[in-house]
C-alpha positions in Angstrom: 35.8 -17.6 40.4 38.1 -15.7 42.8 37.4 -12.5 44.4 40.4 -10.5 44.2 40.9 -7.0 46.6 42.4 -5.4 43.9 44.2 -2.0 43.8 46.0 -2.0 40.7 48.1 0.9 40.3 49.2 2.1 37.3 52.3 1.3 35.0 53.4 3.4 31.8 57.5 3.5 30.9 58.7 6.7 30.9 62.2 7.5 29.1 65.3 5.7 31.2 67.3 9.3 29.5 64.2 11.5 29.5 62.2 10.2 26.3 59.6 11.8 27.4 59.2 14.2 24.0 58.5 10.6 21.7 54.9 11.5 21.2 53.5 10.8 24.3 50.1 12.5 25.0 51.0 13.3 29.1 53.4 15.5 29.8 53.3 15.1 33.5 55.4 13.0 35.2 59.1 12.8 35.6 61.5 13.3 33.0 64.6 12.4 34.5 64.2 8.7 34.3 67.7 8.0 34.0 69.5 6.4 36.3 72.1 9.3 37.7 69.8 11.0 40.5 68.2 7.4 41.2 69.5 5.1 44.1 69.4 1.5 42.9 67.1 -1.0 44.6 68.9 -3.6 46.2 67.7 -6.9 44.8 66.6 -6.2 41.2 67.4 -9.0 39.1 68.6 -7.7 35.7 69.9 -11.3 33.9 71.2 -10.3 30.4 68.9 -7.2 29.8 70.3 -4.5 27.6 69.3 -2.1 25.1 65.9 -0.3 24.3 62.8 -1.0 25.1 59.6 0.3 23.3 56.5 0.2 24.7 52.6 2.2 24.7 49.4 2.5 25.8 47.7 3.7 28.9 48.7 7.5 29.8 46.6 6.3 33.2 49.8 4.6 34.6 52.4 6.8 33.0 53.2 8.3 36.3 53.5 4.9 37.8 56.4 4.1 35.3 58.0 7.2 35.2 58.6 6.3 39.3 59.7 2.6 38.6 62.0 3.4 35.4 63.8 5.9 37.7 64.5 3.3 40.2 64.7 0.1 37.8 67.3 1.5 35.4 69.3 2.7 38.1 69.4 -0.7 38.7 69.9 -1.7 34.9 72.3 0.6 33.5 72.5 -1.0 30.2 68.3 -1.0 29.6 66.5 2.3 27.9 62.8 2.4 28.0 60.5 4.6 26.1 57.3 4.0 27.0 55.1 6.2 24.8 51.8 6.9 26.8 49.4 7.3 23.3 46.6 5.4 25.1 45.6 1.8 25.7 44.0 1.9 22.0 47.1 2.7 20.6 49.1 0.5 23.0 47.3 -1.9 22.0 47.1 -1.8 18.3 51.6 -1.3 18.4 51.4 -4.3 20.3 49.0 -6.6 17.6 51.3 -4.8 14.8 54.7 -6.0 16.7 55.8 -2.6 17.1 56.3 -2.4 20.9 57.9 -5.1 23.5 54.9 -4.8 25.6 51.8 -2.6 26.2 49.9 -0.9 28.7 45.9 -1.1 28.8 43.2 -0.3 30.8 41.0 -2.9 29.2 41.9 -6.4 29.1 42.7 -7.7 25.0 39.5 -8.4 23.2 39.3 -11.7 21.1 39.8 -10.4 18.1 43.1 -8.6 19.5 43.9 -11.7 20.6 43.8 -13.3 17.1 45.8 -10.8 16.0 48.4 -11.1 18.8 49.2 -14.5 18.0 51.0 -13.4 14.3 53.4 -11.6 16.5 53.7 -13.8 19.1 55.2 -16.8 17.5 53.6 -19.9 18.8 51.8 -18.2 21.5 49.6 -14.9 22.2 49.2 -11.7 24.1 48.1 -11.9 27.8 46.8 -9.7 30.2 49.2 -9.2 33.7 47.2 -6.6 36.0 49.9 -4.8 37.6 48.0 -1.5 38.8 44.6 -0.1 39.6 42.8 2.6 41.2 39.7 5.1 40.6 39.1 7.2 38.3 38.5 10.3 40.1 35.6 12.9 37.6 37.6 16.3 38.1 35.8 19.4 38.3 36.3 23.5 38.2 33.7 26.0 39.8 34.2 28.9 41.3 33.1 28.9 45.6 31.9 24.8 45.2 34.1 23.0 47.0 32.3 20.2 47.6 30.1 17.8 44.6 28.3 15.3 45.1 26.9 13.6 41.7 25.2 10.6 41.1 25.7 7.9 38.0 22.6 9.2 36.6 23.5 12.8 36.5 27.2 12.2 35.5 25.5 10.1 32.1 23.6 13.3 31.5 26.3 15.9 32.3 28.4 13.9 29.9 25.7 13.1 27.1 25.0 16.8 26.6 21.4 16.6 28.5 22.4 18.6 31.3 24.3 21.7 30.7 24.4 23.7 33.5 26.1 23.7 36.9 22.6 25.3 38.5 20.6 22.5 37.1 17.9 20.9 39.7 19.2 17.7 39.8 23.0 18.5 40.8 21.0 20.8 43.2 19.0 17.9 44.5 22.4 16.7 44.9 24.1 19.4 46.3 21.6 21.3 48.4 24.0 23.5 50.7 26.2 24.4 47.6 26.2 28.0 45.9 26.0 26.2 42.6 26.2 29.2 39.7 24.5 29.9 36.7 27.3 28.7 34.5 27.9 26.5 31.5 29.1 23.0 31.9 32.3 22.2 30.2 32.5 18.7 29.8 35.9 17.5 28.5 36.4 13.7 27.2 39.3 12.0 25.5 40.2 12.5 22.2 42.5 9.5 22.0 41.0 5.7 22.3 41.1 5.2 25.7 41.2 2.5 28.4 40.1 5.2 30.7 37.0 6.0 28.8 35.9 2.1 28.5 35.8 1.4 32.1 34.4 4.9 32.5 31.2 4.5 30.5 31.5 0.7 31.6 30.6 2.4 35.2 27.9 4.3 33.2 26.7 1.7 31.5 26.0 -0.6 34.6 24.7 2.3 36.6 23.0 4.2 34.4 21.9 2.6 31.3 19.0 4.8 30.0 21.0 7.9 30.5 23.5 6.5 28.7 22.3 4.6 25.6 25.9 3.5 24.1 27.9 0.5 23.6 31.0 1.5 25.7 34.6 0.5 24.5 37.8 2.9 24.1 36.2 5.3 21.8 33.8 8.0 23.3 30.6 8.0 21.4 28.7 10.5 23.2 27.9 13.8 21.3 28.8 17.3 22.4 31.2 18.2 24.9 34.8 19.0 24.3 37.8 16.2 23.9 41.7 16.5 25.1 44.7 13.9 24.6 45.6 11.9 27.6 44.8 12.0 31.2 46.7 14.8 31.0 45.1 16.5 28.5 41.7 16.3 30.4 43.3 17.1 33.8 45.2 20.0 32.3 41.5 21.1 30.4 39.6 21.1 33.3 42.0 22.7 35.4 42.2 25.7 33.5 38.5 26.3 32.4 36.0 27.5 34.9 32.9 25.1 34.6 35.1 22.3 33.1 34.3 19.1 34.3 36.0 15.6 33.0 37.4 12.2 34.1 41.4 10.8 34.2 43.0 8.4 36.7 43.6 9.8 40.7 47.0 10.3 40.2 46.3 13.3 37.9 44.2 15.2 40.4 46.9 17.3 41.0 47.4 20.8 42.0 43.8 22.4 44.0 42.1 20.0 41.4 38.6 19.1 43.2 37.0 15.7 43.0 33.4 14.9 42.8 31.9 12.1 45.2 29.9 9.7 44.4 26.4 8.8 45.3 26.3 5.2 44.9 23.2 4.3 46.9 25.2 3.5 49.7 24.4 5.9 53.3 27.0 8.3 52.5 28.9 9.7 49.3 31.9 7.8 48.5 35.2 10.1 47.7 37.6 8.6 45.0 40.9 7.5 47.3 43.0 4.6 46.5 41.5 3.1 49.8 37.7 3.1 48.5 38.8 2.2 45.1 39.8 -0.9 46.9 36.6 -2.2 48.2 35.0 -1.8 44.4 38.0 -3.7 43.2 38.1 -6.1 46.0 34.9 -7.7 44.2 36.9 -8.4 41.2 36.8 -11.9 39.4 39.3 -13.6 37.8 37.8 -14.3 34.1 41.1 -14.9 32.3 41.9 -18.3 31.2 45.6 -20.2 31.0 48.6 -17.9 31.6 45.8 -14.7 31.1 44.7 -12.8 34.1 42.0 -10.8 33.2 39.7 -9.2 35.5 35.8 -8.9 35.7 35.0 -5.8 37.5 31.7 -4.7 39.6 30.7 -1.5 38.8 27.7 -1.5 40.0 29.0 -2.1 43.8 26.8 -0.5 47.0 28.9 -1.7 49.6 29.5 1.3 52.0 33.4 3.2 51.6 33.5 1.5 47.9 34.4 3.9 45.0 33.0 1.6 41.7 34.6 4.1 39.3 37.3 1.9 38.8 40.0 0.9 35.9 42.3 -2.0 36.2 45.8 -1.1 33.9 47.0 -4.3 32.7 50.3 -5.0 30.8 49.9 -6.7 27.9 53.2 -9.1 26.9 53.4 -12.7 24.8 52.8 -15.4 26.7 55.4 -17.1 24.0 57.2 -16.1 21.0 58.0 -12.7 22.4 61.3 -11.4 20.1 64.9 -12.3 21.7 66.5 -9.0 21.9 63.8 -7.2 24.1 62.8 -10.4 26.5 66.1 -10.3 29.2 64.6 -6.7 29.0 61.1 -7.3 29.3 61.2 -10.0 31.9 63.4 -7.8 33.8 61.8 -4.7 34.1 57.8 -6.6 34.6 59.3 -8.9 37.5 60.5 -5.4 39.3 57.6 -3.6 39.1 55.7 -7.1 40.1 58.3 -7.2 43.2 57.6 -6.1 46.7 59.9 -3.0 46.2 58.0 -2.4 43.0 54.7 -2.0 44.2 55.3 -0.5 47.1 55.9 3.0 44.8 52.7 2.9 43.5 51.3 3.9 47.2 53.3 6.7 46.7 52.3 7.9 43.6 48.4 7.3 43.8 47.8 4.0 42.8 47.1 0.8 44.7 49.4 -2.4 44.6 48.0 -5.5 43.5 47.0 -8.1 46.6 49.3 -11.1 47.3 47.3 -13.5 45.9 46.9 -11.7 42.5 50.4 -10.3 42.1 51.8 -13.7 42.9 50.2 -15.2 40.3 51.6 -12.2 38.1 55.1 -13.1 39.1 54.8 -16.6 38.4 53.6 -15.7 34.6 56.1 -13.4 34.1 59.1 -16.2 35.3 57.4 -18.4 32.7 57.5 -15.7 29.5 59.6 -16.9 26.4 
């Protein structure tokens, strides 16, 4: 197996003419993804690509794509995409019911998905291309504590209903110079399947398993707490609730929203920044087979500066048998935001670009799509 220094960033089509109202469950972002403000990169190859694109899945990249559509369709006039950021479980599902040209998920296909790929993708399946990554930073709101350190442990409790206040003594154990309040905990979760809540109680799961007795997957399980649409939805939740606490990609952590740091048993608490998330993801292994590049992830990391909170976003196309009207299109707009240029936004935006070795493996897939 490969170990891959990961830093996927993340990727969700935003409206090329501001389709941002079609249902998607973030509304941050841009939405002025048309080409008109946007100076066009020099060397994006558009072939034959024209029309619309439809696409879903992962609200964790949608500010990714909202940055590359703006830039790519300036680029390719004669392309519209509306990517409609419903989460990877719904991503995933248009993409199984040939609904959408490609996907976006924070969870690599399963193999039943993968059965039921091939009955869209004529003669061939649906594979996974990481294209972005980064941590998933656990936002938090209390008044005077601007500092929080939790641990995996604690985080399973706070978010399984067995710890429900901010002046509890373990988060004091944690956190002994803080002014921690006699306050309620307001733990908000996604609504929505998620690819953000798989790899979220993934990290749980591999960290903390008695404090958090559950199978993982997209759909949260645990009972109690309070649920929101999107990364969005959860950012937007926590900002505006004093106690709230809740998890979404980095790139949401927007606006005076704190961060909690984790305790991973390494010598000092590790804060979520693209740069730490890279260490955890730098112990990544390759577990995809053929054209597939799907990712094993170690949660369970101690290495010192690594953030193990992690999520992968993968986009999720046919290897063959994709349909002919949206593959110029497809092809087109997956080998920009594989390019150089391409992932050189997702610094920019909060996310990590995918290492050589990884991303040219990427472009080489993408060249070979029919």
């Amino acid at each position: 197996m490969n170990r891959r220094a990961l830093a996927l960033g993340a990727l969700a089509v935003s409206g090329a003419l501001a389709l941002t109202a079609c249902g998607s469950d973030d509304t941050g972002g841009n939405s002025d993804g048309g080409s008109s403000n946007a100076a066009a990169p020099s060397n994006v190859k558009c072939d034959d690509a024209k029309g619309q694109l439809l696409a879903d899945g992962s609200s964790a990249q949608k500010n990714a794509i909202d940055a590359w559509v703006k830039q790519f369709t300036a680029a390719c006039q004669g392309v519209q995409i509306n990517y409609k950021g419903g989460g990877s479980g719904a991503g995933v599902t248009a993409f199984t019911q040939g609904q959408v040209a490609f996907a976006g998920s924070d969870s690599a296909l399963k193999p039943e998905e993968v059965t039921a790929s091939k009955k869209v993708c004529s003669g061939g399946q649906g594979i996974d291309l990481p294209m972005v990554g980064g941590p998933i930073a656990v936002g938090y709101n209390v008044d005077g504590v601007d500092n929080l350190v939790l641990d995996a442990p604690t985080l399973a409790k706070i978010f399984n209903n067995q710890i429900t206040n901010w002046n509890d003594k373990q988060i004091q154990k944690l956190n002994p110079d803080a002014k921690l309040p006699d306050l309620k905990i307001q733990a908000f979760h996604r609504s929505d399947d998620s690819g953000t809540t798989d790899n979220f109680t993934k990290y749980l799961m591999a960290t903390a398993k008695s404090d958090w007795p559950y199978d993982g997957g997209k759909t949260w399980q645990a009972k109690g707490g309070q649920s929101a649409s999107g990364s969005s939805g959860v950012a937007q939740q926590v900002k505006q609730t004093n106690g709230a606490i809740g998890y979404f990609e980095l790139s949401y952590a927007k606006d005076g929203l704190k961060t909690v740091d984790l305790d991973t048993g390494a010598a000092q608490p590790v804060k979520a920044t693209v740069e730490n998330a890279t260490k955890a993801i730098s112990e990544a292994k390759v577990v995809g087979t053929g054209k597939d590049l799907a990712l094993e992830l170690n949660y369970g990391t101690k290495a010192e500066g690594a953030y193990p909170m992690v999520l992968v976003t993968y986009e999720i196309v046919c290897d063959k048998g994709n349909k002919a009207d949206t593959l110029p299109g497809t092809k087109a707009f997956l080998r920009y935001i594989a390019s150089e240029d391409g992932q050189k936004i997702l610094a920019e935006n909060d996310y990590a670009p995918i290492p050589a070795d990884i991303i040219s493996q990427v472009r080489t897939t993408i060249e070979g799509l029919s």
